[in-house]
BABA-831984 format. One line per 2 residues: number of its first residue (from 1); their letters; for each residue x, y, z of C-alpha. Coordinates in nm, 2 decimals, always signed. Layout:
NUM = a = X/Y/Z ~ ...
END
This chain:
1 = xx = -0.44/-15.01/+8.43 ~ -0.62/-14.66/+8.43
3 = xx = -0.99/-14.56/+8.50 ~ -1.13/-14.24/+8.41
5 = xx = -1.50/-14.19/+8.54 ~ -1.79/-13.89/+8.48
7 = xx = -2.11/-13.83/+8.64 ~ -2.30/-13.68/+8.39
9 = xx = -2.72/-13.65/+8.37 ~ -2.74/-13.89/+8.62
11 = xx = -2.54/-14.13/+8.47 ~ -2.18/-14.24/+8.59
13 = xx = -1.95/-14.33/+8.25 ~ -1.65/-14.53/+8.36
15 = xx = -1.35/-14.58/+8.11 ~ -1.10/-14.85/+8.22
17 = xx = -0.79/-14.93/+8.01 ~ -0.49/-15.15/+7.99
19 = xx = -0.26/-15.35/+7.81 ~ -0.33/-15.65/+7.62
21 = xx = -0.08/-15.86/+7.75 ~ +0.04/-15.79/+8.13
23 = xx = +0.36/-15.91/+8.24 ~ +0.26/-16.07/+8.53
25 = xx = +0.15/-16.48/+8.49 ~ -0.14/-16.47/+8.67
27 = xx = -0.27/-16.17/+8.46 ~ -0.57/-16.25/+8.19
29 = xx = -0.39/-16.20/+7.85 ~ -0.70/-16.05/+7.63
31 = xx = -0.70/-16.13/+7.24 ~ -0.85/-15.95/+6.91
33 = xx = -1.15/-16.20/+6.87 ~ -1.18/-16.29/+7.21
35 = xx = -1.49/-16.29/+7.52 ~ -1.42/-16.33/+7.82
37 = xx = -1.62/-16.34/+8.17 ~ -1.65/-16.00/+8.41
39 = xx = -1.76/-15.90/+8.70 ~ -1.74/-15.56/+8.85
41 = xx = -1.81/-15.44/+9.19 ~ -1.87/-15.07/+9.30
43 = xx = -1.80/-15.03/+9.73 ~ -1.90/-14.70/+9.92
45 = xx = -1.63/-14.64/+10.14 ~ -1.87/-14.31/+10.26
47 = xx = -2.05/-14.50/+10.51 ~ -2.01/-14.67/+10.87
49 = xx = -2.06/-15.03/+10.71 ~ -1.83/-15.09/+10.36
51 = xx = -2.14/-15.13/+10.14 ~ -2.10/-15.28/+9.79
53 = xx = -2.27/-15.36/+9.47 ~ -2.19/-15.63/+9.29
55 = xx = -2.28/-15.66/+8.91 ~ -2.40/-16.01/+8.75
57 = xx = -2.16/-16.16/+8.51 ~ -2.09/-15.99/+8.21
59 = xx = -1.92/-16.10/+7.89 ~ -1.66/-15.87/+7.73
61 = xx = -1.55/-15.87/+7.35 ~ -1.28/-15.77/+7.21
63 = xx = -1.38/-15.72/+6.81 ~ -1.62/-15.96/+6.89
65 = xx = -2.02/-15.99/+6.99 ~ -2.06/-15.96/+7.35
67 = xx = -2.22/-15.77/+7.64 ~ -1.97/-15.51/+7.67
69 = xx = -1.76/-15.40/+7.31 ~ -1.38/-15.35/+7.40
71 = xx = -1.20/-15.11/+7.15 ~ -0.82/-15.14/+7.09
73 = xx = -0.71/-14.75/+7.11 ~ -0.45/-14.66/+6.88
END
């Protein structure tokens, strides 16, 4: 897994990446065609208390409608 993130006009971009299938079995194996439940959480480790922000769940596509479009890379 790799993240890449920008801060750019205010806005952060985050690109995360991995493989399809993972080699581990308690890994979520993503398909072509598939959406699937996420969540994502950003903590600020900058301050006395660990603060955190917790997204509502999202759904995540993979060549298919959802919240957030996945892209296969080449």
């Amino acid at each position: 897994n790799n993240a890449l993130a920008a801060w750019k006009g205010g806005v952060w971009t985050v690109v995360l990446t991995r493989p399809l299938g993972l080699a581990n079995p308690d890994d979520k194996l993503l398909k072509p065609g598939g959406v699937y439940n996420v969540g994502f959480a950003v903590h600020d480790d900058n301050i006395t208390t660990r603060g955190h922000h917790v997204s509502f769940v999202k759904t995540l596509g993979l060549g298919a409608k959802a919240d957030i479009q996945a892209v296969k890379l080449p």
